[in-house]
mmCIF file of the N, C-alpha and C atoms, coordinates in Angstrom:
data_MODEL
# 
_entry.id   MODEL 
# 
loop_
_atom_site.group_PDB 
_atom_site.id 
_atom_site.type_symbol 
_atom_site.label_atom_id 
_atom_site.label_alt_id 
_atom_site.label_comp_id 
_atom_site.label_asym_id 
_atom_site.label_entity_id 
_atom_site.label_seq_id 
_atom_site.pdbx_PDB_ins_code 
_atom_site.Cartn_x 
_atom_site.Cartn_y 
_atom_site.Cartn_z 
_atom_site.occupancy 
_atom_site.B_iso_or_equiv 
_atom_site.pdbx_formal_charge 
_atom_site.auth_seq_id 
_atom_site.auth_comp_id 
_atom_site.auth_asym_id 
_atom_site.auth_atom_id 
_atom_site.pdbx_PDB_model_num 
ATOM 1   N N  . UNK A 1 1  ? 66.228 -33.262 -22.894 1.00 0.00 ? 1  UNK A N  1 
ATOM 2   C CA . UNK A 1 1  ? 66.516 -34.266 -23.879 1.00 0.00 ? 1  UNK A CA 1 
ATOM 3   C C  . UNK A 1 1  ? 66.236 -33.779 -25.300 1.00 0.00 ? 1  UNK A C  1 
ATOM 4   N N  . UNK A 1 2  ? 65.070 -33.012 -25.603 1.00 0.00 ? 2  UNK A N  1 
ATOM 5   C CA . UNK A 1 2  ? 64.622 -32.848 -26.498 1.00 0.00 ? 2  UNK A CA 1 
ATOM 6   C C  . UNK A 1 2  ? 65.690 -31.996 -27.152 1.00 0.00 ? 2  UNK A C  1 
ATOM 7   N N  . UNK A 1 3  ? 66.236 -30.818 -26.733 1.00 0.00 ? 3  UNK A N  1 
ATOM 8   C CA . UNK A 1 3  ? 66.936 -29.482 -27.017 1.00 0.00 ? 3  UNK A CA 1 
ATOM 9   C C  . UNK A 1 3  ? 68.403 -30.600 -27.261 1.00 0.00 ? 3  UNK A C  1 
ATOM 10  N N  . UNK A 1 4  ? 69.290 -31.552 -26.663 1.00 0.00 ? 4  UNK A N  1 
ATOM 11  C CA . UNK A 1 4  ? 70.239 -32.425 -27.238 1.00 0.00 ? 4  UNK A CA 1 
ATOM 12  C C  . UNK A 1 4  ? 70.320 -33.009 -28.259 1.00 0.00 ? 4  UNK A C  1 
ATOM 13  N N  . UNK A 1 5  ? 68.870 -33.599 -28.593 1.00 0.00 ? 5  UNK A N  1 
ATOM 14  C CA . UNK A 1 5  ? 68.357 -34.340 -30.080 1.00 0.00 ? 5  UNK A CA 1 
ATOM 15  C C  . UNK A 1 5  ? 68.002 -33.141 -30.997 1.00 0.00 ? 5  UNK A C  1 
ATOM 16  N N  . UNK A 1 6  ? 68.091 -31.948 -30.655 1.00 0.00 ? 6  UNK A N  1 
ATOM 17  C CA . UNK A 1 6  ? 67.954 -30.758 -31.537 1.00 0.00 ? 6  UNK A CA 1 
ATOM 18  C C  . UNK A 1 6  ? 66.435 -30.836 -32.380 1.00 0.00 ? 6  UNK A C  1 
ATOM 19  N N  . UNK A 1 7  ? 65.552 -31.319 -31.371 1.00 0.00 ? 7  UNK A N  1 
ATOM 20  C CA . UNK A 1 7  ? 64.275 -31.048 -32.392 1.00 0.00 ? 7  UNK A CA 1 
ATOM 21  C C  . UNK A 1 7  ? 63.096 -30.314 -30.958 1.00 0.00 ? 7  UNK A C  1 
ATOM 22  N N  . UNK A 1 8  ? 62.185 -30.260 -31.490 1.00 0.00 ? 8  UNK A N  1 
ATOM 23  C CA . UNK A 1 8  ? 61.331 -29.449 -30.430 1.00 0.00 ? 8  UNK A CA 1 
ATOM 24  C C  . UNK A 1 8  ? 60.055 -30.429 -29.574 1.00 0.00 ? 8  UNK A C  1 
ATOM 25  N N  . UNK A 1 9  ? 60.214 -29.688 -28.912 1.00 0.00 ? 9  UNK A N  1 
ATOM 26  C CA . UNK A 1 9  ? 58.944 -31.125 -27.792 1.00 0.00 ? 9  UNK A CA 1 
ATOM 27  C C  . UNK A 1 9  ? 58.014 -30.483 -27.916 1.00 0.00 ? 9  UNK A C  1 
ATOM 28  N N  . UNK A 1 10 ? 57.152 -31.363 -28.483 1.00 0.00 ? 10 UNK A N  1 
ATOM 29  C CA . UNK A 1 10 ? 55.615 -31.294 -28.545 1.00 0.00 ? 10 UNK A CA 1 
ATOM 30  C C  . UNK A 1 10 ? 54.866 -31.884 -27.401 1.00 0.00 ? 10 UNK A C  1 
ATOM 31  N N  . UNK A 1 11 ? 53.857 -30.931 -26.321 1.00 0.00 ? 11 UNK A N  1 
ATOM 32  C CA . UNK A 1 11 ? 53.504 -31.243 -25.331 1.00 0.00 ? 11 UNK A CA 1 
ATOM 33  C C  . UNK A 1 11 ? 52.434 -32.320 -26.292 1.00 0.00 ? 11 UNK A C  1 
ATOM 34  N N  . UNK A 1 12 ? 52.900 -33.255 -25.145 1.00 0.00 ? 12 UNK A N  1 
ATOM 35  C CA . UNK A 1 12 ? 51.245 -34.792 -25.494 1.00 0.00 ? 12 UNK A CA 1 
ATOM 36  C C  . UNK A 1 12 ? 52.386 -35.386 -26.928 1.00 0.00 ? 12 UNK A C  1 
ATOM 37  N N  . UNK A 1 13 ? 53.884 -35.349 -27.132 1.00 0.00 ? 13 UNK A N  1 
ATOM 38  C CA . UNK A 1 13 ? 53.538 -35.502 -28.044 1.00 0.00 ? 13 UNK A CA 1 
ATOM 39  C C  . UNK A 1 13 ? 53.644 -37.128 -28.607 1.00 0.00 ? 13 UNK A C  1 
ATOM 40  N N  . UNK A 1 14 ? 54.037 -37.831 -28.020 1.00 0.00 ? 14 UNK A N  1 
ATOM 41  C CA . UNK A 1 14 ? 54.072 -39.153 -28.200 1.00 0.00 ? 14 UNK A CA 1 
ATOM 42  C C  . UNK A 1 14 ? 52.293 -39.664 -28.227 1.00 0.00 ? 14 UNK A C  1 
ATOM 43  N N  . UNK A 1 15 ? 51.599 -39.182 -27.284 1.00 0.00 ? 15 UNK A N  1 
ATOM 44  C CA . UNK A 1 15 ? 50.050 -39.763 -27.492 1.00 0.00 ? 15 UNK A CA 1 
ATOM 45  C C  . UNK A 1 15 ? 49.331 -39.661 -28.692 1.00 0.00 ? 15 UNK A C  1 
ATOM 46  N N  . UNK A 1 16 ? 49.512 -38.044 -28.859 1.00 0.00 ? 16 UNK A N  1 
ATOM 47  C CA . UNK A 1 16 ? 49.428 -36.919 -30.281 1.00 0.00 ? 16 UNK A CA 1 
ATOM 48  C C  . UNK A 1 16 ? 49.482 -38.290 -31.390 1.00 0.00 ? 16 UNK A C  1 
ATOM 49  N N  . UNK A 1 17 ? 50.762 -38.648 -31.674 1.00 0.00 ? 17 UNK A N  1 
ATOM 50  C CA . UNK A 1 17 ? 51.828 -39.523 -32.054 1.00 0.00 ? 17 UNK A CA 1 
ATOM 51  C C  . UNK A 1 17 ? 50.609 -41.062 -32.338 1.00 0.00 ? 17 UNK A C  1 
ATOM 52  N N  . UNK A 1 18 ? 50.712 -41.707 -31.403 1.00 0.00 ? 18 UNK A N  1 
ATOM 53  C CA . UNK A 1 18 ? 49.815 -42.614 -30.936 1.00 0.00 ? 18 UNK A CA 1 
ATOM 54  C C  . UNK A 1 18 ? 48.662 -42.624 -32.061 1.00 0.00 ? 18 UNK A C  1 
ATOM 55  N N  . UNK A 1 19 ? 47.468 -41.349 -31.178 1.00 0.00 ? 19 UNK A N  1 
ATOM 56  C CA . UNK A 1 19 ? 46.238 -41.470 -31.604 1.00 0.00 ? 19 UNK A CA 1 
ATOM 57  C C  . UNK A 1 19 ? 46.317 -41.411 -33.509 1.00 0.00 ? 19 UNK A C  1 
ATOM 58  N N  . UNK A 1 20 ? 46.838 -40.391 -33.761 1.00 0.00 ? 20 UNK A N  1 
ATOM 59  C CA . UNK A 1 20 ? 46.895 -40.096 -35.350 1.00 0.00 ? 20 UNK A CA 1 
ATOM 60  C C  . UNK A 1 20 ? 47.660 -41.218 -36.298 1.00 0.00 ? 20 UNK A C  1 
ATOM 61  N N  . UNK A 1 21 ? 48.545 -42.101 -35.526 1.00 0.00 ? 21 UNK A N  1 
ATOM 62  C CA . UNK A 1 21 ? 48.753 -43.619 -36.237 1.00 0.00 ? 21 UNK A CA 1 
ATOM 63  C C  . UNK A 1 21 ? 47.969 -44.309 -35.936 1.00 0.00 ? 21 UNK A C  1 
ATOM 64  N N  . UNK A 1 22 ? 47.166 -44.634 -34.859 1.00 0.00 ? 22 UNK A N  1 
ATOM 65  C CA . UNK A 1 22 ? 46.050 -45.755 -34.433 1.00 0.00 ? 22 UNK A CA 1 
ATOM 66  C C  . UNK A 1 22 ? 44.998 -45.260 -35.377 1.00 0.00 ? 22 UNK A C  1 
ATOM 67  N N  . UNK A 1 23 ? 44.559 -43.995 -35.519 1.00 0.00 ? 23 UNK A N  1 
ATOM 68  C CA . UNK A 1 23 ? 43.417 -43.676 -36.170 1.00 0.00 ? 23 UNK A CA 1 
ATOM 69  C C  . UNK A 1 23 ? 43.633 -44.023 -37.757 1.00 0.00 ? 23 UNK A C  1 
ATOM 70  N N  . UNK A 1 24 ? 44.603 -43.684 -38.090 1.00 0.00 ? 24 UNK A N  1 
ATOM 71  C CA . UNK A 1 24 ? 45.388 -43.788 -39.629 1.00 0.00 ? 24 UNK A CA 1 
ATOM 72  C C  . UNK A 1 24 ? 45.197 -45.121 -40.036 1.00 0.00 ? 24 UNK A C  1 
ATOM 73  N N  . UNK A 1 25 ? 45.602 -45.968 -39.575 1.00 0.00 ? 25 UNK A N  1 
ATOM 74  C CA . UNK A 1 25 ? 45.474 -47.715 -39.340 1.00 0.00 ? 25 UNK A CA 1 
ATOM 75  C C  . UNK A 1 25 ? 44.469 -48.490 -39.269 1.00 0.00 ? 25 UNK A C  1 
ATOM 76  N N  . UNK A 1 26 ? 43.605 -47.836 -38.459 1.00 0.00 ? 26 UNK A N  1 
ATOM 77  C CA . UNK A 1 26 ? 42.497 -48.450 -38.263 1.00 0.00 ? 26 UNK A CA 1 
ATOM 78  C C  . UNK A 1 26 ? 41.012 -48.046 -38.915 1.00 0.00 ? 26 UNK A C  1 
ATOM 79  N N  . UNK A 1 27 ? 40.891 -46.453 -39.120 1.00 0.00 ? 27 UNK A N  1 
ATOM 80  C CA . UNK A 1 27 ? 40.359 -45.861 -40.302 1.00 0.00 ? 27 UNK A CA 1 
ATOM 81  C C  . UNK A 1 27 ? 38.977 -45.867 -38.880 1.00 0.00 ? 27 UNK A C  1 
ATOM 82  N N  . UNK A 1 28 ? 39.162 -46.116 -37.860 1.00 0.00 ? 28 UNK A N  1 
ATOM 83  C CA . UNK A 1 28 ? 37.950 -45.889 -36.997 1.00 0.00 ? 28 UNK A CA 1 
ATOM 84  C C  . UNK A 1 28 ? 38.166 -44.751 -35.900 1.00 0.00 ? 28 UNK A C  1 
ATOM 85  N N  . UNK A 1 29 ? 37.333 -44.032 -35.775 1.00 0.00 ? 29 UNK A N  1 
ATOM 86  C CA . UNK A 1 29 ? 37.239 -42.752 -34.790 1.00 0.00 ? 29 UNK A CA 1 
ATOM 87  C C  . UNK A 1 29 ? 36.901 -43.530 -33.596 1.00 0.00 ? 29 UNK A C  1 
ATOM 88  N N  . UNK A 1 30 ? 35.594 -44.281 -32.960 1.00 0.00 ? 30 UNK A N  1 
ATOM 89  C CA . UNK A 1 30 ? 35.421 -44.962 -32.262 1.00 0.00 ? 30 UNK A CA 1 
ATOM 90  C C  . UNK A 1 30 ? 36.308 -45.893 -31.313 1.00 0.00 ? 30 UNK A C  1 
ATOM 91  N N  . UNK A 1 31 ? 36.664 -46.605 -32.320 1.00 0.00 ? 31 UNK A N  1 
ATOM 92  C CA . UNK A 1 31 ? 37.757 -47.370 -31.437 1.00 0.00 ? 31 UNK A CA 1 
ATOM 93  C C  . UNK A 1 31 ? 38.819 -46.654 -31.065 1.00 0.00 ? 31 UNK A C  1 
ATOM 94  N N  . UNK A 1 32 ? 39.693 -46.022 -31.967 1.00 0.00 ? 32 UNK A N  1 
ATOM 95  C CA . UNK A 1 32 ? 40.755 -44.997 -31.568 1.00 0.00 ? 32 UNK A CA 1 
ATOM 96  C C  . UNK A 1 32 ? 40.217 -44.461 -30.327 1.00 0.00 ? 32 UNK A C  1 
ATOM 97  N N  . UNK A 1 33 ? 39.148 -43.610 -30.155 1.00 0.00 ? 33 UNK A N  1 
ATOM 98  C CA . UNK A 1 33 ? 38.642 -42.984 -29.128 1.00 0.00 ? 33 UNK A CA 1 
ATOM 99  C C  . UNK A 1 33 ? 38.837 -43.466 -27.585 1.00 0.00 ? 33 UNK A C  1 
ATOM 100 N N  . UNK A 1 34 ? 38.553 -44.933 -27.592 1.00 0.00 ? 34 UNK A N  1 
ATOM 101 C CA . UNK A 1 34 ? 38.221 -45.951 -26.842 1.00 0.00 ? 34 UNK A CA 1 
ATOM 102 C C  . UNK A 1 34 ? 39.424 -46.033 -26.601 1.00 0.00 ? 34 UNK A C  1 
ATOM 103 N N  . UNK A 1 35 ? 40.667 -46.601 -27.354 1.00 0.00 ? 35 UNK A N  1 
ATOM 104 C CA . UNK A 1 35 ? 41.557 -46.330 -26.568 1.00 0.00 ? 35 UNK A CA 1 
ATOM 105 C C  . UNK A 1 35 ? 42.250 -45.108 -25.888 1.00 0.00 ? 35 UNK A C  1 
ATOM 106 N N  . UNK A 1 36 ? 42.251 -44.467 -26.153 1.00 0.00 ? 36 UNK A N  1 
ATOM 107 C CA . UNK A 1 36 ? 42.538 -42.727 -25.799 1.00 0.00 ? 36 UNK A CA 1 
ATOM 108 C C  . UNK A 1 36 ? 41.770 -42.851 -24.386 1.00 0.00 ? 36 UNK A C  1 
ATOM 109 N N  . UNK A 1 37 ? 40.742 -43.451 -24.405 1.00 0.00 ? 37 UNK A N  1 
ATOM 110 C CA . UNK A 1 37 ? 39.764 -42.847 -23.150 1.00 0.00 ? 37 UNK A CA 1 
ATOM 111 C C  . UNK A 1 37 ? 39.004 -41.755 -23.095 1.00 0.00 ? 37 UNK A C  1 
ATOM 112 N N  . UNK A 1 38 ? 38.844 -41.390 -24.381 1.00 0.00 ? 38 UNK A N  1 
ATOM 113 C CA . UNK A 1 38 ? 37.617 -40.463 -24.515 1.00 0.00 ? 38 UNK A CA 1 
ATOM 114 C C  . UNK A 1 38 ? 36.468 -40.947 -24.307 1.00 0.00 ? 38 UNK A C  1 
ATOM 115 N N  . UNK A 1 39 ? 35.242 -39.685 -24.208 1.00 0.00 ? 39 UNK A N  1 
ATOM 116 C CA . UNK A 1 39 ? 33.939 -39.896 -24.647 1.00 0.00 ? 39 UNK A CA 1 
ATOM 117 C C  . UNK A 1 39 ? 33.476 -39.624 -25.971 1.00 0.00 ? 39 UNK A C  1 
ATOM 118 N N  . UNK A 1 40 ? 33.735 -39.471 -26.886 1.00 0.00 ? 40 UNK A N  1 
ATOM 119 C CA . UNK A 1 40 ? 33.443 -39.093 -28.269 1.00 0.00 ? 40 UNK A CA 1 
ATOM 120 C C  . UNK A 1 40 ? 34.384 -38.359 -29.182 1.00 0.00 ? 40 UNK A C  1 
ATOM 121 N N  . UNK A 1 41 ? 34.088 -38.345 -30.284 1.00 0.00 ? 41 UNK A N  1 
ATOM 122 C CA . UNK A 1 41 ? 34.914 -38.222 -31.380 1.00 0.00 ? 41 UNK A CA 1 
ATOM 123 C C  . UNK A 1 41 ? 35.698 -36.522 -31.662 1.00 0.00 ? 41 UNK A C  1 
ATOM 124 N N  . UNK A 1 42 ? 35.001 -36.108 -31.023 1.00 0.00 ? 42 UNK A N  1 
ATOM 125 C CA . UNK A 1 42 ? 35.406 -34.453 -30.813 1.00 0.00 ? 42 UNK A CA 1 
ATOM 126 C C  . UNK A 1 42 ? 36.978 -33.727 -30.462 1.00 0.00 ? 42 UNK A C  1 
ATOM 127 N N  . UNK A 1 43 ? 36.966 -34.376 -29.374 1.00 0.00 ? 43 UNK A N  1 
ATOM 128 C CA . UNK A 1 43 ? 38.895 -34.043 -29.048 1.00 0.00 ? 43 UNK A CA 1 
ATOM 129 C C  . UNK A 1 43 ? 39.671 -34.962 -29.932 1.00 0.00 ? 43 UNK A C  1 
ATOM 130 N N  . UNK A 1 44 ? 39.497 -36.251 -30.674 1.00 0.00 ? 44 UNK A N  1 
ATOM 131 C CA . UNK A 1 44 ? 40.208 -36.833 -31.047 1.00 0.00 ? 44 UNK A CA 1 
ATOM 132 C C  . UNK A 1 44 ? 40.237 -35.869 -32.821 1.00 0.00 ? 44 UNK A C  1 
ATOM 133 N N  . UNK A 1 45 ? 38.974 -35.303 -33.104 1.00 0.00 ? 45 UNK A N  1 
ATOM 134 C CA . UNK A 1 45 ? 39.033 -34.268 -34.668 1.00 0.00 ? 45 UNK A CA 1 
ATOM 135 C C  . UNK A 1 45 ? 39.428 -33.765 -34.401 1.00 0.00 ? 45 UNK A C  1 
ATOM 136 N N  . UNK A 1 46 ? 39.480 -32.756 -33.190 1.00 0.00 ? 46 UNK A N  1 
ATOM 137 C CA . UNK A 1 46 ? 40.223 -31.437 -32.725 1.00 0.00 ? 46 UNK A CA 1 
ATOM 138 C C  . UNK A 1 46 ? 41.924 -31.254 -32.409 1.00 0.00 ? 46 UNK A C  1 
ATOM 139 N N  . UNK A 1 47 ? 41.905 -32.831 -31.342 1.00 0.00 ? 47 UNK A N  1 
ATOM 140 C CA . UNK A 1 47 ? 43.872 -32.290 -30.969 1.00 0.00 ? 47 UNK A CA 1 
ATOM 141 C C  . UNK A 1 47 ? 44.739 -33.627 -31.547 1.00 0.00 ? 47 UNK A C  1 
ATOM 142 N N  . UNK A 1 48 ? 43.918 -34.611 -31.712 1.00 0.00 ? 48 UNK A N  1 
ATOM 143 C CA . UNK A 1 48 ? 45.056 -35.997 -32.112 1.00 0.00 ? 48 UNK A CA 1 
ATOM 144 C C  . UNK A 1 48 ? 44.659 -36.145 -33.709 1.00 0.00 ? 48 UNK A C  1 
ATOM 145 N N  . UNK A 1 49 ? 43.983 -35.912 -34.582 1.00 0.00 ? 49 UNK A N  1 
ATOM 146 C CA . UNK A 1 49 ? 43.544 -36.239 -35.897 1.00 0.00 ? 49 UNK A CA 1 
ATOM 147 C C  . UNK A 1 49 ? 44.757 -35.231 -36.782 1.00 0.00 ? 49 UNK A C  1 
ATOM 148 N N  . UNK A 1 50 ? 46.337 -36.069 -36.487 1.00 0.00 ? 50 UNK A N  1 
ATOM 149 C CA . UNK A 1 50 ? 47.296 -34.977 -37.205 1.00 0.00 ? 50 UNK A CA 1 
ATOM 150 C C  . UNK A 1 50 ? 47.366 -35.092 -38.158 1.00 0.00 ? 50 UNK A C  1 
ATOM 151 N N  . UNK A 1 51 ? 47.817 -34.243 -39.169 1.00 0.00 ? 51 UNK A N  1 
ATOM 152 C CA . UNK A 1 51 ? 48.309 -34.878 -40.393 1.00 0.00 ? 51 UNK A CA 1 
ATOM 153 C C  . UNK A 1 51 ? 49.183 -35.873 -41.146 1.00 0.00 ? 51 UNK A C  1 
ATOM 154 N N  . UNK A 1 52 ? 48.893 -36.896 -41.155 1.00 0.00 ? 52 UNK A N  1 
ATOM 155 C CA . UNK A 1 52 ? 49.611 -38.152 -40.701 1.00 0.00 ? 52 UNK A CA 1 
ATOM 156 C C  . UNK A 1 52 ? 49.245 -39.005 -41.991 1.00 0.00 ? 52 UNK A C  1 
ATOM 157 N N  . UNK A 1 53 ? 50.607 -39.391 -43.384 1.00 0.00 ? 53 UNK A N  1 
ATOM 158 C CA . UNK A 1 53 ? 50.446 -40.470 -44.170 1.00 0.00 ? 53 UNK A CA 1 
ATOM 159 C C  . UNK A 1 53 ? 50.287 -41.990 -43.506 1.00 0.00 ? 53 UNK A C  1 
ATOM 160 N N  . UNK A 1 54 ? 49.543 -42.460 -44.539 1.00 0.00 ? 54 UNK A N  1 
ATOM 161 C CA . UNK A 1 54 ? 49.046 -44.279 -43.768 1.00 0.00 ? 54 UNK A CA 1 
ATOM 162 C C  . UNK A 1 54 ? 50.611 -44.320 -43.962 1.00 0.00 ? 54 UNK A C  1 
ATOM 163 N N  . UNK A 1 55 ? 51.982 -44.482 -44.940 1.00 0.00 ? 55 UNK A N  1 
ATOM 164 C CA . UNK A 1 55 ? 52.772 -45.058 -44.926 1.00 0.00 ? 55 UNK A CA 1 
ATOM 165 C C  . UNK A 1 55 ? 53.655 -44.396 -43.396 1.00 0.00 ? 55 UNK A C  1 
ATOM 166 N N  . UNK A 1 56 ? 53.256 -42.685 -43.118 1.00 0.00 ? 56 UNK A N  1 
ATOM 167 C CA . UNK A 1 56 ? 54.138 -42.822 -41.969 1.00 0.00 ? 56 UNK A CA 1 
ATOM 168 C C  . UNK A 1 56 ? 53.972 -43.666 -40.846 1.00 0.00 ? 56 UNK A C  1 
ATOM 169 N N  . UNK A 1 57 ? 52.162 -44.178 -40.866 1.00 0.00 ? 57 UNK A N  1 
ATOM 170 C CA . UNK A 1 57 ? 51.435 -44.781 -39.362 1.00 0.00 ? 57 UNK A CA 1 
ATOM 171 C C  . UNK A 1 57 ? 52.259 -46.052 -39.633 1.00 0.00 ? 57 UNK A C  1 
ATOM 172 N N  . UNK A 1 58 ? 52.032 -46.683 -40.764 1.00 0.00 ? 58 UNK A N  1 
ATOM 173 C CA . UNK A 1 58 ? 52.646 -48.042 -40.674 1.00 0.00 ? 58 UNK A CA 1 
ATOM 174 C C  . UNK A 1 58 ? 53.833 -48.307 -39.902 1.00 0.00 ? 58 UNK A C  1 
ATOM 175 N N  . UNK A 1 59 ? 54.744 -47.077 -40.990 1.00 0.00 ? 59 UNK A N  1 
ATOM 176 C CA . UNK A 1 59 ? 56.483 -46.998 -40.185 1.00 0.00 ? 59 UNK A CA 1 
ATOM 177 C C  . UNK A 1 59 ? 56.296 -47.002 -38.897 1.00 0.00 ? 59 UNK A C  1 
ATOM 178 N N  . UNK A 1 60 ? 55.449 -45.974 -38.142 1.00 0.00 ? 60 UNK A N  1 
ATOM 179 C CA . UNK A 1 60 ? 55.345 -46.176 -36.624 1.00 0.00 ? 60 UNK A CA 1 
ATOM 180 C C  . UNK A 1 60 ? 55.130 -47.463 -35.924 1.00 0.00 ? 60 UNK A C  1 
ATOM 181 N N  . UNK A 1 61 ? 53.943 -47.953 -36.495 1.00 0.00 ? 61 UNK A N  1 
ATOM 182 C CA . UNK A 1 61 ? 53.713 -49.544 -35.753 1.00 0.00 ? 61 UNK A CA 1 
ATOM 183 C C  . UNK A 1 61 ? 54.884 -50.289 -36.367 1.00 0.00 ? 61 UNK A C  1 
ATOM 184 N N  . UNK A 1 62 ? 55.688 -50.328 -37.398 1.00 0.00 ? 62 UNK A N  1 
ATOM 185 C CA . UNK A 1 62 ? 56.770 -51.304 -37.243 1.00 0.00 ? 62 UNK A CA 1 
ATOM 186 C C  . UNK A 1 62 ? 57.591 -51.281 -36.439 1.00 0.00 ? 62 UNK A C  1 
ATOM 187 N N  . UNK A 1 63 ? 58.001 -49.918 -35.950 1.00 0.00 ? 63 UNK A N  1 
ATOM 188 C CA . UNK A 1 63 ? 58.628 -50.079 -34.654 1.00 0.00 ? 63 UNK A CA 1 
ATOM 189 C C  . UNK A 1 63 ? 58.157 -51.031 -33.246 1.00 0.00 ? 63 UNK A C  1 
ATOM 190 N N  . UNK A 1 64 ? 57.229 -52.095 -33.264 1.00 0.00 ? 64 UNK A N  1 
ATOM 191 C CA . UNK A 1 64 ? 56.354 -52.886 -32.845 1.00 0.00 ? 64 UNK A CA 1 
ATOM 192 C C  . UNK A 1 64 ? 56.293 -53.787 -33.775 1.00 0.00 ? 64 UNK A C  1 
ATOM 193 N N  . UNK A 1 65 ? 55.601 -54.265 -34.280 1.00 0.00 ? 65 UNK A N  1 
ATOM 194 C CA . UNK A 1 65 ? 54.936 -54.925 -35.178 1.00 0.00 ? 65 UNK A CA 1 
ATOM 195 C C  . UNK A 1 65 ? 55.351 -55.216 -36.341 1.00 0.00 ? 65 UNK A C  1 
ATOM 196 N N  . UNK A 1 66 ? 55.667 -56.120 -37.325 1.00 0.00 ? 66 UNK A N  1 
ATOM 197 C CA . UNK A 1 66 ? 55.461 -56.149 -38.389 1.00 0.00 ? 66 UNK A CA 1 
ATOM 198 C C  . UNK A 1 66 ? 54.621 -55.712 -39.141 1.00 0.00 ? 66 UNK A C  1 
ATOM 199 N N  . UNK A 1 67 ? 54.401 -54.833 -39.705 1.00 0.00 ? 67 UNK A N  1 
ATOM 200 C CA . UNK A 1 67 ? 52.752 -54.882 -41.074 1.00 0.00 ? 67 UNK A CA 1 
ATOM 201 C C  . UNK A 1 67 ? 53.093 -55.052 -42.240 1.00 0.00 ? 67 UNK A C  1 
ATOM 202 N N  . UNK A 1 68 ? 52.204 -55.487 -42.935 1.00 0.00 ? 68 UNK A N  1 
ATOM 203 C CA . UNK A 1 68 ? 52.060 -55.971 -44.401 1.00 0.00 ? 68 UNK A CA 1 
ATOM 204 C C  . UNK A 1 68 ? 52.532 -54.467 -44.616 1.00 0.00 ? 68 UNK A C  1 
ATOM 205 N N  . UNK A 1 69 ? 52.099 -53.148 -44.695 1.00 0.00 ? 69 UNK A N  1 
ATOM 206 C CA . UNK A 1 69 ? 51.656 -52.089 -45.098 1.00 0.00 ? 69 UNK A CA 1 
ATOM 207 C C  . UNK A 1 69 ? 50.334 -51.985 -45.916 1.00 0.00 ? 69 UNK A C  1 
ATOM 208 N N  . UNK A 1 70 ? 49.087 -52.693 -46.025 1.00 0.00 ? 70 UNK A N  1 
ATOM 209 C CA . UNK A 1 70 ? 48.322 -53.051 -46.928 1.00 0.00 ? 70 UNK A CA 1 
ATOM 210 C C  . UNK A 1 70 ? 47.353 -51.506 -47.216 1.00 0.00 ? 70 UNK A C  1 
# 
């Protein structure tokens, strides 16, 4: 699918995706964590903490959600 849409697949990468807008949004390591199902803040600094603008996280949850963007 990926190679048809002509862009490259990132293994994990929708979670990847996920954690680094939930974290972006919510501005908490903890809770983010919690949902992920981690035990602590370590893998979430290490493999999901992407480089990620608050305005791109927002765009993501509107695909869901309405947000203010605040």
């Amino acid at each position: 699918m990926a190679e048809i849409a002509g862009v490259e697949w990132i293994q994990d990468g929708a979670r990847k995706t996920f954690a680094s807008a939930h974290y972006k949004i919510h501005q908490d390591a903890l809770k983010t964590v919690y949902e992920l199902g981690h035990r602590g803040t370590n893998m979430l600094h290490t493999h999901y903490n992407q480089n990620m603008r608050k305005e791109e996280a927002v765009r993501f949850w509107g695909i869901l959600l309405p947000l203010s963007g605040d």
